[in-house]
N, C-alpha and C positions, 0 to 999 in steps of 0.2 A: 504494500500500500504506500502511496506517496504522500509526501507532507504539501504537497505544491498543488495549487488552486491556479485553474487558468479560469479564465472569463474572455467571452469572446462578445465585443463590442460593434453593433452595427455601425458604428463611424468613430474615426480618431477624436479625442478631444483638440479644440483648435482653438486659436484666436488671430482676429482677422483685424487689421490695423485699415483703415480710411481716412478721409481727409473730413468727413464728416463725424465721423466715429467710430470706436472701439468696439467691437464685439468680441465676449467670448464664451463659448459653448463648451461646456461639459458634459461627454457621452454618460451615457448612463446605463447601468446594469440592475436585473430584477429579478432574482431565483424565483421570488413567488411571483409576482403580478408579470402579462409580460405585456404593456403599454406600446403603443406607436406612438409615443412622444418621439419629441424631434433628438431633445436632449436632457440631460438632469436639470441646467439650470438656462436660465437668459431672463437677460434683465439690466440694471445700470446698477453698477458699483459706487456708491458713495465713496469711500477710501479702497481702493486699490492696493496699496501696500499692507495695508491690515490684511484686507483677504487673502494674500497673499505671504501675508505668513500665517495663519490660519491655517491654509493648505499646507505650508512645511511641516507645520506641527502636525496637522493630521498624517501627511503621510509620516513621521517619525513614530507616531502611536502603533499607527499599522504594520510599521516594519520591526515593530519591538517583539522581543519573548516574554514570553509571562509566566515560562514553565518554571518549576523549580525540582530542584536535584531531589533525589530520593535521599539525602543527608537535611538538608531544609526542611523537605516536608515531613520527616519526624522530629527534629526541631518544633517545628510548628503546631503539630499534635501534641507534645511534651508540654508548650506555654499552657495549655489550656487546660 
């Protein structure tokens, strides 16, 4: 069995620079529901650099481990 999760995305997420405005589209993935939405998000961005670290942060969450050793986790039973 593998540890590894793929997700297949019906379009790249993208951002499209113009001279009128910024747009940027977030693909979007659904195990349960399966939507014809275009994208996860669209819309206007008040601050930009905030969401965007928001998004760093989220993907550091997602990319963390959360497991703990078989030494920890009787540790852990013993506090208690």
């Amino acid at each position: 069995m593998s540890d590894t999760l793929t997700y297949t995305y019906n379009s790249p997420s993208r951002f499209l620079k113009s001279a009128a405005q910024d747009a940027l589209f977030l693909s979007k993935y659904a195990e349960v529901q399966k939507q014809t939405a275009p994208c996860f998000f669209w819309g206007t961005l008040a601050d930009p650099y905030i969401t965007a670290r928001c998004l760093i942060t989220l993907s550091n969450v997602v990319q963390s481990n959360f497991s703990l050793s078989p030494a920890d986790l009787v540790r852990c039973l013993r506090v208690q």
